[in-house]
BAVEX-555820 format. One record per residue (C-alpha): residue number from 1; x, y, z. Coordinates in steps of 0.25 Angstrom, whole numbers, plus 5000, padded with zeros to 4 digits. Layout:
! BAVEX-555820
<i:NUM&u:X&v:Y&w:Z>
...
! end
This chain:
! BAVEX-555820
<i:1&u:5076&v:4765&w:5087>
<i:2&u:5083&v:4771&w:5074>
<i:3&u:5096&v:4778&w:5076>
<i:4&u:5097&v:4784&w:5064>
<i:5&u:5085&v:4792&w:5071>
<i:6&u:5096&v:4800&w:5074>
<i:7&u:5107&v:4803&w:5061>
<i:8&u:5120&v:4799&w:5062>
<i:9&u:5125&v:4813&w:5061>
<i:10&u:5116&v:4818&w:5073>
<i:11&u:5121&v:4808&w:5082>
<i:12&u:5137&v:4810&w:5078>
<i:13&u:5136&v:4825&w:5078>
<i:14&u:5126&v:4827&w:5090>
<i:15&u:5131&v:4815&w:5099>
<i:16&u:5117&v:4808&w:5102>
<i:17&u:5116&v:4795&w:5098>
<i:18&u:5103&v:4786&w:5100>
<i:19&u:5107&v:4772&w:5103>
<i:20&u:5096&v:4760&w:5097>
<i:21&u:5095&v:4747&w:5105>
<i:22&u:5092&v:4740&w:5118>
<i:23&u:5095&v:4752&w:5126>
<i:24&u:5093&v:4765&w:5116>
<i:25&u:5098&v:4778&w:5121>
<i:26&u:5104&v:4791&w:5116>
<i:27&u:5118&v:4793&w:5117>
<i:28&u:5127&v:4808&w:5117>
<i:29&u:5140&v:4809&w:5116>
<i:30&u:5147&v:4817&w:5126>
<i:31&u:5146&v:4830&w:5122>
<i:32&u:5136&v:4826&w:5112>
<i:33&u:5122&v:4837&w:5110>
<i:34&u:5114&v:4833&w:5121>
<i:35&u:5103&v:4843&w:5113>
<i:36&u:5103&v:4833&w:5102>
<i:37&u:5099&v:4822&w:5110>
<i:38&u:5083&v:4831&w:5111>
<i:39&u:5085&v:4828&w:5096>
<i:40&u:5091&v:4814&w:5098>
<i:41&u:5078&v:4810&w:5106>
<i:42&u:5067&v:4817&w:5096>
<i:43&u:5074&v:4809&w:5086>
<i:44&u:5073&v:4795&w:5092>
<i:45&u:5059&v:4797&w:5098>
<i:46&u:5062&v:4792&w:5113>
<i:47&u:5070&v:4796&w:5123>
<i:48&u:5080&v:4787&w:5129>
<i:49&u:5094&v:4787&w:5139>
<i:50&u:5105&v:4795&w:5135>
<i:51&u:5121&v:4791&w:5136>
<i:52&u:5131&v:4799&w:5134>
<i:53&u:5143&v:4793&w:5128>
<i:54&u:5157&v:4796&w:5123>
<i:55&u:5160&v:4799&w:5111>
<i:56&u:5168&v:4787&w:5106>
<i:57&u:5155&v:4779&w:5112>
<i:58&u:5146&v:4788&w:5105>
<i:59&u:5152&v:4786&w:5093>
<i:60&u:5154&v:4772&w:5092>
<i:61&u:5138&v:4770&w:5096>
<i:62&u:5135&v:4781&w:5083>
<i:63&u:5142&v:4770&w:5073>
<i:64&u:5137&v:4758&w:5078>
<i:65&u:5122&v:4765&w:5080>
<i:66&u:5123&v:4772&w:5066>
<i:67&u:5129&v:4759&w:5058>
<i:68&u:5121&v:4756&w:5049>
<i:69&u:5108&v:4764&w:5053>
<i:70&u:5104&v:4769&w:5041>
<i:71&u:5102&v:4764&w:5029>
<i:72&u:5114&v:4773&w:5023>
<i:73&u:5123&v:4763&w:5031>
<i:74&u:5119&v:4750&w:5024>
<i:75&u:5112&v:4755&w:5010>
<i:76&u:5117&v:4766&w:5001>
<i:77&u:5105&v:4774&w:4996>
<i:78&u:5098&v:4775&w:4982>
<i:79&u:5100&v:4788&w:4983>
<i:80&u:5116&v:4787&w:4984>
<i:81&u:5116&v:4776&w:4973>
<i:82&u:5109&v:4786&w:4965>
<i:83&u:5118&v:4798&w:4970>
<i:84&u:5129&v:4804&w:4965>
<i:85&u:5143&v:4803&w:4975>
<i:86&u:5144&v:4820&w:4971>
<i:87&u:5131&v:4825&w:4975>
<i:88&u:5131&v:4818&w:4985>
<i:89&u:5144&v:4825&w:4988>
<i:90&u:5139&v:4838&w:4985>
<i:91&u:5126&v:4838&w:4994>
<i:92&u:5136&v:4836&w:5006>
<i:93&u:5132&v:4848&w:5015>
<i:94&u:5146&v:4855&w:5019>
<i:95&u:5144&v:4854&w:5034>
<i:96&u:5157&v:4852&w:5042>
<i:97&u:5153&v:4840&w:5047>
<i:98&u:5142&v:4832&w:5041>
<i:99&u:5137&v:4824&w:5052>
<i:100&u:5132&v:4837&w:5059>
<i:101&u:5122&v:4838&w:5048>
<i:102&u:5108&v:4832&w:5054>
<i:103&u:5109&v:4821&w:5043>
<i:104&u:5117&v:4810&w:5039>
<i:105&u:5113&v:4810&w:5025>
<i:106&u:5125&v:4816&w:5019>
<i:107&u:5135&v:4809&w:5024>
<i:108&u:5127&v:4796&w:5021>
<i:109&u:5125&v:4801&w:5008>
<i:110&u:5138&v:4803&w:5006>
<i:111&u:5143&v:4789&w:5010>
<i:112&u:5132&v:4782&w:5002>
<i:113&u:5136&v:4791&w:4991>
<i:114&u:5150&v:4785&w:4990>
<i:115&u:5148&v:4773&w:4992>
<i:116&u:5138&v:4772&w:4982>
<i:117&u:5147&v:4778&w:4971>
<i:118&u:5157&v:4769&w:4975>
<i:119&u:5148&v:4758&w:4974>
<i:120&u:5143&v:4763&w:4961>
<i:121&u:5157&v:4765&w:4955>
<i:122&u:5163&v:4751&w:4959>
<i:123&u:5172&v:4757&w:4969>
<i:124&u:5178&v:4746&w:4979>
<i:125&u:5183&v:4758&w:4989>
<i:126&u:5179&v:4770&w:4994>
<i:127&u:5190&v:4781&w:5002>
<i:128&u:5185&v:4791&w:5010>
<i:129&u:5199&v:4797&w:5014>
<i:130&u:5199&v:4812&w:5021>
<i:131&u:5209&v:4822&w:5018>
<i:132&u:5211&v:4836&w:5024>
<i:133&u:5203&v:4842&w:5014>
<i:134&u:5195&v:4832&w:5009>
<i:135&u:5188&v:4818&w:5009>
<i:136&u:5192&v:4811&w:4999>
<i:137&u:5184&v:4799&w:4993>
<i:138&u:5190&v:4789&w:4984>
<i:139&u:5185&v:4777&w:4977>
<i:140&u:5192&v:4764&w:4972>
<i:141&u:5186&v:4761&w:4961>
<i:142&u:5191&v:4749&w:4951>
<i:143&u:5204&v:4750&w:4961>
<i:144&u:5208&v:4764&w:4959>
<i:145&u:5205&v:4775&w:4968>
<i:146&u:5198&v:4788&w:4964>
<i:147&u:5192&v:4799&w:4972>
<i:148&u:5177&v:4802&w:4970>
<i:149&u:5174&v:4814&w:4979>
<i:150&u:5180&v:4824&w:4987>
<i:151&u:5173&v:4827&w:5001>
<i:152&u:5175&v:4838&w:5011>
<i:153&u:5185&v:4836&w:5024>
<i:154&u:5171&v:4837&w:5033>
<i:155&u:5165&v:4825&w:5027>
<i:156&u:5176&v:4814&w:5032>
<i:157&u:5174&v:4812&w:5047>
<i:158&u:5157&v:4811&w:5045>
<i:159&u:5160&v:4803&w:5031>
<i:160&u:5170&v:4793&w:5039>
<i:161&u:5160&v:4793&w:5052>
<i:162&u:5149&v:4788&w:5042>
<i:163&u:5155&v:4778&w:5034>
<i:164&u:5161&v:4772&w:5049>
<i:165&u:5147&v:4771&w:5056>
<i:166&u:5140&v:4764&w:5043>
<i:167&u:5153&v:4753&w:5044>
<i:168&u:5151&v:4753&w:5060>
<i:169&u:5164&v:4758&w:5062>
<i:170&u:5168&v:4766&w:5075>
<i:171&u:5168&v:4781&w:5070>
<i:172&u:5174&v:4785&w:5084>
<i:173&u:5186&v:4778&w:5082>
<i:174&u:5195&v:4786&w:5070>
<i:175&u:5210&v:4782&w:5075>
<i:176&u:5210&v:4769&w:5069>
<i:177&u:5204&v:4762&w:5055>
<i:178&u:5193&v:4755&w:5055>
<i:179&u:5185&v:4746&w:5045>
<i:180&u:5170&v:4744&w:5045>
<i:181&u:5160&v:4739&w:5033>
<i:182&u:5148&v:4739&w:5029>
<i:183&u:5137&v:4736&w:5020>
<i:184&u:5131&v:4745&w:5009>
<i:185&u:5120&v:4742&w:4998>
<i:186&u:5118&v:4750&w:4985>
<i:187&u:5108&v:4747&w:4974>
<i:188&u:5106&v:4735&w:4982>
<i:189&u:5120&v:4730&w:4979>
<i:190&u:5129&v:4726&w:4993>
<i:191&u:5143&v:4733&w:4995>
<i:192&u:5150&v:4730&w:5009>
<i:193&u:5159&v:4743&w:5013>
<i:194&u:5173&v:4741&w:5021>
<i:195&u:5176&v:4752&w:5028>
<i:196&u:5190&v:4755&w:5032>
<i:197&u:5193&v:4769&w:5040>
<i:198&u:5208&v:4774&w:5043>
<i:199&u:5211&v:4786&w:5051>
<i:200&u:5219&v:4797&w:5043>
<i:201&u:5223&v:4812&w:5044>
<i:202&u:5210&v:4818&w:5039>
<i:203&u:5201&v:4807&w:5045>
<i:204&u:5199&v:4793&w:5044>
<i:205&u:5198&v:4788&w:5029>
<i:206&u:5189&v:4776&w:5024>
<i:207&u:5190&v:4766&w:5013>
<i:208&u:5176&v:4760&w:5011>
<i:209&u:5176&v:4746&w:5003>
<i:210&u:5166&v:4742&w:4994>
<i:211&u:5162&v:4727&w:4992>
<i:212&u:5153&v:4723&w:4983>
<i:213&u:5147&v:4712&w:4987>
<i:214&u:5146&v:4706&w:4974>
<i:215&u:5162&v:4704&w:4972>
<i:216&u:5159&v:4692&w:4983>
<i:217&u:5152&v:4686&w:4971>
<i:218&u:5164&v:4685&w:4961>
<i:219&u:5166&v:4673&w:4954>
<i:220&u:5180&v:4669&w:4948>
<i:221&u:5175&v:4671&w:4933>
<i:222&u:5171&v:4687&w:4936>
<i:223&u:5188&v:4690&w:4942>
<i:224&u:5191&v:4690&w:4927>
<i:225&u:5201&v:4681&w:4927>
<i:226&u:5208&v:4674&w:4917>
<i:227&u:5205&v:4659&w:4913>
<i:228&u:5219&v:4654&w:4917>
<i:229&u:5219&v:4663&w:4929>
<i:230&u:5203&v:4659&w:4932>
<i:231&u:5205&v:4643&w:4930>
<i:232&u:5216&v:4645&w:4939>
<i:233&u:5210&v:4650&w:4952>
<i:234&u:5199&v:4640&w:4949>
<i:235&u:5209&v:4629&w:4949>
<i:236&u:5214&v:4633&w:4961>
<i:237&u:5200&v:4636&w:4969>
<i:238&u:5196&v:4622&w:4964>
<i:239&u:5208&v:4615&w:4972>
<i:240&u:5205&v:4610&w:4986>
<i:241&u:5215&v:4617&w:4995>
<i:242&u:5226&v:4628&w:4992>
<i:243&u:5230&v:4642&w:4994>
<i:244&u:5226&v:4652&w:4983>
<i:245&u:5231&v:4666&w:4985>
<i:246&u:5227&v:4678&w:4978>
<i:247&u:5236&v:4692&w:4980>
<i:248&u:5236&v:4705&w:4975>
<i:249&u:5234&v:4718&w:4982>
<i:250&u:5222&v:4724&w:4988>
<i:251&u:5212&v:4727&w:4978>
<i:252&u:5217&v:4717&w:4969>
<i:253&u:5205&v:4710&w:4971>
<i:254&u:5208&v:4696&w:4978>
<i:255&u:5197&v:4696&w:4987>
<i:256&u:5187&v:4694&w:4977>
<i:257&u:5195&v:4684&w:4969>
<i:258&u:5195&v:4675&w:4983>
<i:259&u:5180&v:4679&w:4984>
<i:260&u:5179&v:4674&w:4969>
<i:261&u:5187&v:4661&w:4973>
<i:262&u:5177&v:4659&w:4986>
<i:263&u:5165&v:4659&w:4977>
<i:264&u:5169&v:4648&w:4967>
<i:265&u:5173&v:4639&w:4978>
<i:266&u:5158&v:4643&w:4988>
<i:267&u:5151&v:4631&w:4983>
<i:268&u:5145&v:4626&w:4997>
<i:269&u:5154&v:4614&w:4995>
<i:270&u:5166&v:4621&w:5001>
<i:271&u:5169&v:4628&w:5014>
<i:272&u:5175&v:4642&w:5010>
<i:273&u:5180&v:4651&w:5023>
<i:274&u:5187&v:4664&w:5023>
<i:275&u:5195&v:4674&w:5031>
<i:276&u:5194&v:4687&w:5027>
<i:277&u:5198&v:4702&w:5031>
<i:278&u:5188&v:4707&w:5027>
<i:279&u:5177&v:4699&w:5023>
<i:280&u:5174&v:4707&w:5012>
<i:281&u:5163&v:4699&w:5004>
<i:282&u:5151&v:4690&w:5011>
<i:283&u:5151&v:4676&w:5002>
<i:284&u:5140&v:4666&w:5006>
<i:285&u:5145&v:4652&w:5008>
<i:286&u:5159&v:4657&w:5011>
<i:287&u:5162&v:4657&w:5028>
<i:288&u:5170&v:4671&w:5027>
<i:289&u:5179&v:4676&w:5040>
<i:290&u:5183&v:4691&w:5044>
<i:291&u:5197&v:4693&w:5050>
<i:292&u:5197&v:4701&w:5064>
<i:293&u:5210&v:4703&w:5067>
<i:294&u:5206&v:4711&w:5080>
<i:295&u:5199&v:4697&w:5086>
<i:296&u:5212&v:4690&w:5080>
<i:297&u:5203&v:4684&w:5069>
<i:298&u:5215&v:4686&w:5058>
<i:299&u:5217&v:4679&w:5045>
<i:300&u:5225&v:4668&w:5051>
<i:301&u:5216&v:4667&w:5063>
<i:302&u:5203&v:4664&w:5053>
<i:303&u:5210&v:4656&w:5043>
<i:304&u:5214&v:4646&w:5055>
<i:305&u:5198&v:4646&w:5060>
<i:306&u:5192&v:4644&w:5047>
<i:307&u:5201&v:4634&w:5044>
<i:308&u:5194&v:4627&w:5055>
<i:309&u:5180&v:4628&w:5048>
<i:310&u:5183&v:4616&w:5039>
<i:311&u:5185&v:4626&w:5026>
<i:312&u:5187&v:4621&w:5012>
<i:313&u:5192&v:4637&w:5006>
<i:314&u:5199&v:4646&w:5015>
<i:315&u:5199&v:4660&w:5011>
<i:316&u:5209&v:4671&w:5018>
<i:317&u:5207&v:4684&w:5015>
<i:318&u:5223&v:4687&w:5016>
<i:319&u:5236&v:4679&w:5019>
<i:320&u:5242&v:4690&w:5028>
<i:321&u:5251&v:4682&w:5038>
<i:322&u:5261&v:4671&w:5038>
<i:323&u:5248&v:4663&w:5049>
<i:324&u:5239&v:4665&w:5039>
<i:325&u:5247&v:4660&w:5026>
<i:326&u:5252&v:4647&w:5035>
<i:327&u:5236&v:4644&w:5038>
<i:328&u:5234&v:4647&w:5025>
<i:329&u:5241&v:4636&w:5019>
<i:330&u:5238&v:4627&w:5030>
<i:331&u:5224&v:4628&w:5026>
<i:332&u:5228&v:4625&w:5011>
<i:333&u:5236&v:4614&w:5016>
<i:334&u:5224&v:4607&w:5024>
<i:335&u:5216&v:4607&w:5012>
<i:336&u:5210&v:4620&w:5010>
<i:337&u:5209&v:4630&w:5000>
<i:338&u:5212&v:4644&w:5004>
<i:339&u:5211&v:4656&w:4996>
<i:340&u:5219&v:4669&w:5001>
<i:341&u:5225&v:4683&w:4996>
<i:342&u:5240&v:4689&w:4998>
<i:343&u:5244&v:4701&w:4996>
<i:344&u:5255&v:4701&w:4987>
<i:345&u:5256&v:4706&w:4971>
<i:346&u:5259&v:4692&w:4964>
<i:347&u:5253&v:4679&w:4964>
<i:348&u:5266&v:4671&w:4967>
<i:349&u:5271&v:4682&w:4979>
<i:350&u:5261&v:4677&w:4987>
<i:351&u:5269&v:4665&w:4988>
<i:352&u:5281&v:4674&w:4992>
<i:353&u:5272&v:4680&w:5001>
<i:354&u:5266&v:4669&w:5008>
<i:355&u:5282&v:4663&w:5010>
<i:356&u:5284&v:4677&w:5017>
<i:357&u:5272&v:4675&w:5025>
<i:358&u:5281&v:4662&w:5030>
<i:359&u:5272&v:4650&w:5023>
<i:360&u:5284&v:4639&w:5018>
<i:361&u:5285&v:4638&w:5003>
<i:362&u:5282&v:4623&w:5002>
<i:363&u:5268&v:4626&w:5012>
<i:364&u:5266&v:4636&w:4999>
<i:365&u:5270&v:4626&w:4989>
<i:366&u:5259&v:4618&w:4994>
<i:367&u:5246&v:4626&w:4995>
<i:368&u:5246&v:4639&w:4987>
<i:369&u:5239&v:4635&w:4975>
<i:370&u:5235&v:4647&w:4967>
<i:371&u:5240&v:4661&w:4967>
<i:372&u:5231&v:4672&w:4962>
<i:373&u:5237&v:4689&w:4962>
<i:374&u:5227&v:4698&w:4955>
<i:375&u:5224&v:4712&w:4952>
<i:376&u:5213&v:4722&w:4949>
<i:377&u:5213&v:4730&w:4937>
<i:378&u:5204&v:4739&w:4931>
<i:379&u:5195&v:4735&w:4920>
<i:380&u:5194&v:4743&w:4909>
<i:381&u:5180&v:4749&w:4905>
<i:382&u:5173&v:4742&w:4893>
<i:383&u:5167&v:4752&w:4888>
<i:384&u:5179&v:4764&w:4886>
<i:385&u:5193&v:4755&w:4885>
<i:386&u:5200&v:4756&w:4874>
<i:387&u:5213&v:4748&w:4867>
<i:388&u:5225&v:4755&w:4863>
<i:389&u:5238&v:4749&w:4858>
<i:390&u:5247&v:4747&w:4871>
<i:391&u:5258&v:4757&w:4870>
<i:392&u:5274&v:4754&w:4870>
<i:393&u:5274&v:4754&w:4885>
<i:394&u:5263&v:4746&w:4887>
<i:395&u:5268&v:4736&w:4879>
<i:396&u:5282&v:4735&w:4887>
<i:397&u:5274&v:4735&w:4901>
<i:398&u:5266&v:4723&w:4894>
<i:399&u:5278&v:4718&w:4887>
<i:400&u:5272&v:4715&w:4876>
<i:401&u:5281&v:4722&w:4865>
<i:402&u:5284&v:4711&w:4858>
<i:403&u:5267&v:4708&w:4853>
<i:404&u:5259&v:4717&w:4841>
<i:405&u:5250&v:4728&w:4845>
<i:406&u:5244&v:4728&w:4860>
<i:407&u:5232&v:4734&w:4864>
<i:408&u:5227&v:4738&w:4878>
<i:409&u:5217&v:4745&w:4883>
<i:410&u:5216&v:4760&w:4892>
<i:411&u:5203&v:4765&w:4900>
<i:412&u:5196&v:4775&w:4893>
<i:413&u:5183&v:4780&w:4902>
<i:414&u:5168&v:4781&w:4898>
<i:415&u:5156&v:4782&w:4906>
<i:416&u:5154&v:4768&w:4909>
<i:417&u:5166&v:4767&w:4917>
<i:418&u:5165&v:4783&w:4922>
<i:419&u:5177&v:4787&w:4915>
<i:420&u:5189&v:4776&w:4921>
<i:421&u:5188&v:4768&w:4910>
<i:422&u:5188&v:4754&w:4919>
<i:423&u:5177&v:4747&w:4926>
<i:424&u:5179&v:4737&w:4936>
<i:425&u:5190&v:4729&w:4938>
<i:426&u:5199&v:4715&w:4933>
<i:427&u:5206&v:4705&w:4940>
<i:428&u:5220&v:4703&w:4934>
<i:429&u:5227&v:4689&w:4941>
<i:430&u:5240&v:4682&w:4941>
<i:431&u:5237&v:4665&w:4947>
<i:432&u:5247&v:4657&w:4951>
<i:433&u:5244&v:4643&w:4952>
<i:434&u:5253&v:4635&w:4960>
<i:435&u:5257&v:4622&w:4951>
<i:436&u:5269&v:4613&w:4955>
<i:437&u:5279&v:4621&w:4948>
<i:438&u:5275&v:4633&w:4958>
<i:439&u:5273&v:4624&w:4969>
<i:440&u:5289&v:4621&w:4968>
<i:441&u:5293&v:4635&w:4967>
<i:442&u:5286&v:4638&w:4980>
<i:443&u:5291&v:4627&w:4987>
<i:444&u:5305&v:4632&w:4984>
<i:445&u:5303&v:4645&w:4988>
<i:446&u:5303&v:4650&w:4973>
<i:447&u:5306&v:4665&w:4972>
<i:448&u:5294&v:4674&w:4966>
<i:449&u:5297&v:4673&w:4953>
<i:450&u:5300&v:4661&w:4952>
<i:451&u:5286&v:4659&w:4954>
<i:452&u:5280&v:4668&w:4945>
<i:453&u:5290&v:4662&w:4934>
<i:454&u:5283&v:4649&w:4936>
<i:455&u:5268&v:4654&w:4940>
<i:456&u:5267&v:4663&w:4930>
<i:457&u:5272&v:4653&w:4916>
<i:458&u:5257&v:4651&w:4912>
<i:459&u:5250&v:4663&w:4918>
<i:460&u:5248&v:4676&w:4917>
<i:461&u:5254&v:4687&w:4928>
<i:462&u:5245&v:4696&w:4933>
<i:463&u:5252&v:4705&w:4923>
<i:464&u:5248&v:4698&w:4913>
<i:465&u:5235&v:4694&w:4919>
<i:466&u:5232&v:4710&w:4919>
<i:467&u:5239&v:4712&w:4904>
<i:468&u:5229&v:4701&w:4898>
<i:469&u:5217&v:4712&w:4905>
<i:470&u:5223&v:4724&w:4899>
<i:471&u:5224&v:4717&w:4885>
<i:472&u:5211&v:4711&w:4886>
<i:473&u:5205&v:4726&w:4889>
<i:474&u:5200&v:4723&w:4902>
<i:475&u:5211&v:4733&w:4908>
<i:476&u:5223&v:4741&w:4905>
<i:477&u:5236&v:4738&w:4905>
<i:478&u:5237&v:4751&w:4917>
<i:479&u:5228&v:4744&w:4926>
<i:480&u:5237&v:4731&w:4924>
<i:481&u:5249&v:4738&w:4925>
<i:482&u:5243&v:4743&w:4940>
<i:483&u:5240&v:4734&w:4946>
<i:484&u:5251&v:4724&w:4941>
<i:485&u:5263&v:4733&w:4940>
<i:486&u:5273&v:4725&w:4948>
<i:487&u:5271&v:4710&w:4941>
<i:488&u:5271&v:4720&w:4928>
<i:489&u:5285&v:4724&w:4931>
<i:490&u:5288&v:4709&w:4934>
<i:491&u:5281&v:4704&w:4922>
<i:492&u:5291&v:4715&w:4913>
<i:493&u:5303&v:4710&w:4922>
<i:494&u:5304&v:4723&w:4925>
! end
């Protein structure tokens, strides 16, 4: 028997659900229309036992029944591809609550419709955030947030209640966040979908994450790094054991550089393992593990099995605690190469992170290898960006008084970039390769600086990793100064 005989929407709104499997029968919610289940059995075509149920059981049985029943839930339809996200809007019927309607199709209309804009604009996030007065949807696109539509108050609870059931979520439960994914085609093209809900004033808000499954593909010539910078991380990935960290914030992009990394070395002669929260991309021949923390499955815990699966690379997802970092380098030290990320805004403050953490200098000194922070910035549009001479401020915050004439290069706007003037995104990078010199400095507990000093005598800061970009045209000197304003003020001894 099909479910979906009966709509999502008459099942929520009249509480009469008809339960598939071994032992199908209706079930009503206490207090639910017991007229409607007439309607529920002409609808089905048999008769079978009724249950009542309470309502928190009657609603965890409408997720996990209406997950994925319809194709809505698993593939976005030609006709949202081909949609516009506005009219879609604008057939919305104004009924106080949608779900009382006796279809679906709107709501699910609405749901395909932004994700398929999303998808269509490159957007890696979509916010669904209520307000008193309004829900308010926003899209990150190329890192930077901006709203795309405006919706009324009455649409959040249905609008949240759908986007929970088609990532199996428990939609009786709205005290507490909760995270759910699931998979979407478009055009025939895959996109996994995190979801993420949090409970706030005006309801519970939602971040949906888009992953293309195509950036599990990357390769180490498509990150857009520079010679020095790219022969160095392939340097470092061709050595046998080792730590290589790279850091930056969220967004900066340091998944996909790992990713990158694991795909150079996944040649079937190597045994490559990963911990990761969450495992975000599927990549064949890699043995890839998800973090539990509520079955005590933490990082720590699955670095300490996986270590036991006789592993030449060991990815972790994050180095998060002191147990971790110390396993970590216990690994590097028994002759395996591990990759990881910190958090942290430099490349050589990891090393003053990872001390923090507790891990001995000289423990450091021996295994960290290579030292990679990067940032994203937005690349500017080919076909509208225009040079200019850099102004007198400009060439202060560049410190470049002292050369002849510079030119830069601003966002301008046309229709192939939709007016924004940029189009995608660049990696900038600052790599630190640990050599002997570095090595010491560790050892003897060396102040940050110190180590920058010496890192840094033969290659370029992530400054001026990102001012090479903006000279080259590839972005503007803004974007650089965005996302790099702290090393700027370092870089102008400021």
């Amino acid at each position: 028997m099909n479910p979906a005989r009966l709509t999502y929407g008459f099942a929520k709104s009249r509480g009469v659900l008809f339960r598939p499997g071994e032992a199908p029968a209706f079930l009503i919610k206490r207090g639910g229309d017991r007229l409607a289940l007439l309607e529920a059995r002409r609808a089905v075509g048999r008769v079978f036992p009724v249950e009542e149920v309470e309502a928190p059981q009657f609603d965890r049985a409408l997720s996990e029944i209406y997950a994925f029943s319809d194709a809505e839930a698993g593939q976005l339809s030609d006709q949202a591809e081909g949609e516009s996200l506005s009219s879609i809007i604008d057939d919305i019927p104004p009924t106080a609550d949608l779900l009382d309607s006796a279809s679906d199709a709107p709501i699910i209309r609405l749901i395909n419709g932004l994700i398929a804009e999303a998808i269509r604009t490159s957007a890696s996030d979509i916010h669904v955030e209520p307000y008193e007065d309004r829900v308010s949807v926003r899209y990150r696109i190329d890192g930077v947030l901006s709203e795309r539509a405006s919706l009324a108050p009455a649409l959040a609870s249905p609008l949240v209640s759908r986007i929970k059931v088609m990532s199996r979520l428990d939609i009786a439960e709205k005290r507490v966040p909760q995270d759910g994914r699931l998979s979407l085609t478009l055009g025939g093209k895959g996109v996994d979908v995190r979801v993420a809900t949090l409970p706030s004033r005006f309801g519970e808000r939602v971040v949906l994450r888009l992953l293309d499954k195509d950036q599990a593909r990357f390769t180490l010539d498509e990150l857009g790094m520079s010679a020095a910078n790219h022969s160095a991380i392939r340097k470092a990935l061709a050595q046998p054991n080792g730590i290589i960290l790279v850091t930056g914030p969220t967004g900066a992009g340091k998944t996909t550089t790992l990713y990158a990394a694991l795909n150079m070395l996944n040649d079937s002669s190597r045994n490559i393992l990963t911990v990761e929260d969450p495992v975000e991309y599927a990549l064949d021949g890699v043995g890839q593990t998800q973090v539990n923390a509520k079955v005590g499955m933490t990082f720590a815990a699955g670095l300490r099995a996986i270590l036991r699966q006789d592993p030449d690379v060991v990815m972790v997802g994050e180095i998060r605690d002191t147990e971790t970092a110390e396993i970590a380098v216990q690994a590097s030290l028994t002759g395996h190469l591990v990759l990881s990320t910190v958090h942290t805004n430099s490349a050589v403050a990891a090393i003053a992170r990872l001390r923090d953490m507790g891990v001995e200098s000289f423990l450091l000194s021996s295994t960290v290898s290579t030292i990679v922070a990067q940032r994203l910035v937005r690349r500017l549009c080919n076909n509208c960006k225009e040079d200019y001479p850099a102004t007198a401020a400009e060439r202060a915050a560049i410190n470049v008084n002292k050369m002849g004439p510079v030119n830069l290069y601003r966002a301008k706007g046309c229709p192939a970039c939709k007016g924004l003037g940029y189009s995608g995104r660049v990696g900038i990078y600052e790599i630190v390769s640990v050599d002997e010199g570095l090595r010491g400095l560790i050892h003897e507990n060396a102040p940050e600086k110190a180590l920058a000093d010496h890192a840094f005598k033969n290659r370029k800061t992530l400054f001026e990793d990102g001012l090479s970009a903006a000279l080259n045209g590839e972005t503007t000197l803004a974007e650089v100064l965005r996302v790099s304003r702290e090393e700027t003020e370092r870089h102008a001894g400021v």
